[in-house]
N, C-alpha and C positions, 0 to 999 in steps of 0.2 A: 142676208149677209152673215146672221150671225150664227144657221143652222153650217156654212161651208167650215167656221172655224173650231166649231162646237166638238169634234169628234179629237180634233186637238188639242182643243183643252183639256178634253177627259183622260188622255194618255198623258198630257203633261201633269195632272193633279194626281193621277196614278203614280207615276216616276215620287215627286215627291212624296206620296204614301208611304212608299218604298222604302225611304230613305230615314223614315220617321225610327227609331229604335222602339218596341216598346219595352213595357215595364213590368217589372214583376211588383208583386203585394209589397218587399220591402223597401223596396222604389230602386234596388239594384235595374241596372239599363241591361237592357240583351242586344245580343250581337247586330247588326245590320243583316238582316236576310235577306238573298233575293228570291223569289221564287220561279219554280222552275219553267211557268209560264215567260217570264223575263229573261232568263239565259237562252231559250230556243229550246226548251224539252218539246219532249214530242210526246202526247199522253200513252198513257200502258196498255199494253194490246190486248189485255183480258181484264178480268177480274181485281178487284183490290182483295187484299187478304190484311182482315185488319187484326190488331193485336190487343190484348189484354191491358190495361195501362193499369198503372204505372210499369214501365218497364223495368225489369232487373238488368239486364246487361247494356254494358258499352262497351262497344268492341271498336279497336282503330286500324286503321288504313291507310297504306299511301297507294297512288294510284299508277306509281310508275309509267306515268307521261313525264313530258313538260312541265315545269312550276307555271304559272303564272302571276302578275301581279298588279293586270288593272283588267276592268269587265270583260272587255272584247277577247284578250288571250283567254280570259278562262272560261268563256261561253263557246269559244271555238273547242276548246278541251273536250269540256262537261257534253257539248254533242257529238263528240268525236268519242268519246266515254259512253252514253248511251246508246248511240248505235252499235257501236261492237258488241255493249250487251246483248243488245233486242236482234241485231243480225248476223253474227258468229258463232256468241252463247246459246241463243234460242231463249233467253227471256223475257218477262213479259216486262219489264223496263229497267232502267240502268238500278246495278244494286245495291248504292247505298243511301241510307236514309237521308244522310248531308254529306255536303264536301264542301272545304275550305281551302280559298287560294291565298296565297301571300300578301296579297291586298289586304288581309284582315278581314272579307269578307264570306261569312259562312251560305254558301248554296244549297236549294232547298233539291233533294234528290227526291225519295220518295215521301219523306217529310215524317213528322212524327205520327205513332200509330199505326206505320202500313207496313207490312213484311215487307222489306228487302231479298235479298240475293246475295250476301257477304258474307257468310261465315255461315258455315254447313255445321246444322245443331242446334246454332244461336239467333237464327231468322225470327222464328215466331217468338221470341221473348227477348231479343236484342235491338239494341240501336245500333247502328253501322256509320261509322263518321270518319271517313276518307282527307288527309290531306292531299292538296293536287299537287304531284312532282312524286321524288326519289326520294327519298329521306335514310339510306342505307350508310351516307358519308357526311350526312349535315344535317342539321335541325332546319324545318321550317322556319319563314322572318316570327320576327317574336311578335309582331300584330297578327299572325297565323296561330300561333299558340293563345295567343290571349283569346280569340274572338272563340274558340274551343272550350279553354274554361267558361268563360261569360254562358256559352252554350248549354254548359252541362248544369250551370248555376240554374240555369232560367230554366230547363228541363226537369228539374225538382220541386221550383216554385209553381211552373204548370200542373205537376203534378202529371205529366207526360213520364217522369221517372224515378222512381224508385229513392224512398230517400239515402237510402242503403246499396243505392246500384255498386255492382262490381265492376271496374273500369278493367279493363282488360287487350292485350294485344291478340289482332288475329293469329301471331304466332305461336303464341299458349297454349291454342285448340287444335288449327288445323296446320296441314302441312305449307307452309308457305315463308317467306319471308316479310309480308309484310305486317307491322308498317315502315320497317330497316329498323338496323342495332340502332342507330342514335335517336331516333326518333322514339323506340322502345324504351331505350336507358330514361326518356326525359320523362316518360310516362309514368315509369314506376314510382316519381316525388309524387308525382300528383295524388289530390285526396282519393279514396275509393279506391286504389287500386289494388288487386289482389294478384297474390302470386299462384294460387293454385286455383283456378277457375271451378265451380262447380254446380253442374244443369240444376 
C-alpha cells in the first residue's frame, strides 16, 4: 500500500523543499525560487555554455507579456516565453537567467552560471533578470521589486556575482526598450548601478 502513495509523497516533500527560502552566510533569507523544472520548462536543445563566476554584469528586463501574480498565470507565461524563444528565435532555451512575477516570486530561467540569450555582448559575463509584464507605464508590485533585490543580495553572498557587479538596463547597451522608462528610473536608486556600462 504504501509503495502506490510513495511517489506522492516524494512530490509533495519536494513542493515543500521549494518553498523553503535558503540562506545566505549572514543569515540574510533569499528569495523563494522556483525552478524551472516546476514552472513547466522544457530542457535546452543543446549545449549549456557556462560562465566564468562570479559574474560582473546585471542586466534587466521586462518581458512585455502579461504580468502575473500567482504560480499558474506565470508558469503559463514563462512557457509561452520559452517557446517563442526555442521556436521563433531559434534558441537553444528561453533567454534569461531569472524572471520575476508579481507574486514576489523570482523563476528560475537558465539559472546562475549558464549563458543566457538577453543582451547581445553581455551573455557570457552577465546575468539577465527579466520582470514578467510591461513596465513602460508602472513599476512592478513592490514584492516583485523586493524579491530582485533579495536576489542580487544572495547572488553576491554565493559568490555567483561579482561584489562590484554593475547593474545595468538592457537599454544602456542594446537597441531596445526594455525594461520601460519607469522600471529604468527605479533601477537607477538601486546599489551597483551604473550609468555608463563598460565590457
Amino acid at each position: 500500500m504504501l509503495s502506490v502513495y510513495l511517489p506522492l509523497l516524494i512530490l509533495v516533500a519536494a513542493q515543500v523543499q521549494s518553498h523553503r527560502p535558503t540562506t545566505t552566510a549572514d543569515g540574510r533569507s533569499c528569495p523563494q525560487i522556483k525552478l524551472k523544472s516546476q514552472w513547466g520548462g522544457k530542457p535546452p536543445r543543446g549545449d549549456l555554455y557556462y560562465q566564468v563566476r562570479p559574474i560582473r554584469y546585471v542586466v534587466i528586463h521586462h518581458t512585455v507579456t502579461s504580468e502575473c501574480a500567482g504560480f499558474l498565470e506565470c508558469a503559463e507565461i514563462l512557457q509561452n516565453v520559452q517557446s517563442y524563444a526555442q521556436n521563433e528565435l531559434d534558441y537553444n532555451d528561453i533567454s534569461y537567467n531569472f524572471l520575476i512575477g508579481n507574486d514576489g516570486v523570482v523563476y528560475e530561467g537558465t539559472g546562475w552560471g549558464v549563458r543566457g540569450a538577453h543582451t547581445f555582448g553581455y551573455n557570457a559575463n552577465g546575468t539577465g533578470i527579466a520582470f514578467i509584464g510591461n513596465y513602460s507605464n508602472k513599476l512592478p508590485s513592490p514584492a516583485a521589486l523586493k524579491a530582485a533585490q533579495k536576489l542580487l543580495i544572495c547572488g553576491v553572498k554565493q559568490d555567483e556575482l561579482s561584489n562590484d557587479y554593475a547593474l545595468i538596463a538592457a537599454s544602456q547597451v542594446i537597441t531596445t526598450q526594455s525594461p520601460g522608462l519607469i522600471l529604468y528610473n527605479e533601477i537607477q536608486q538601486w546599489p551597483n548601478w551604473v550609468s555608463d556600462p563598460q565590457k
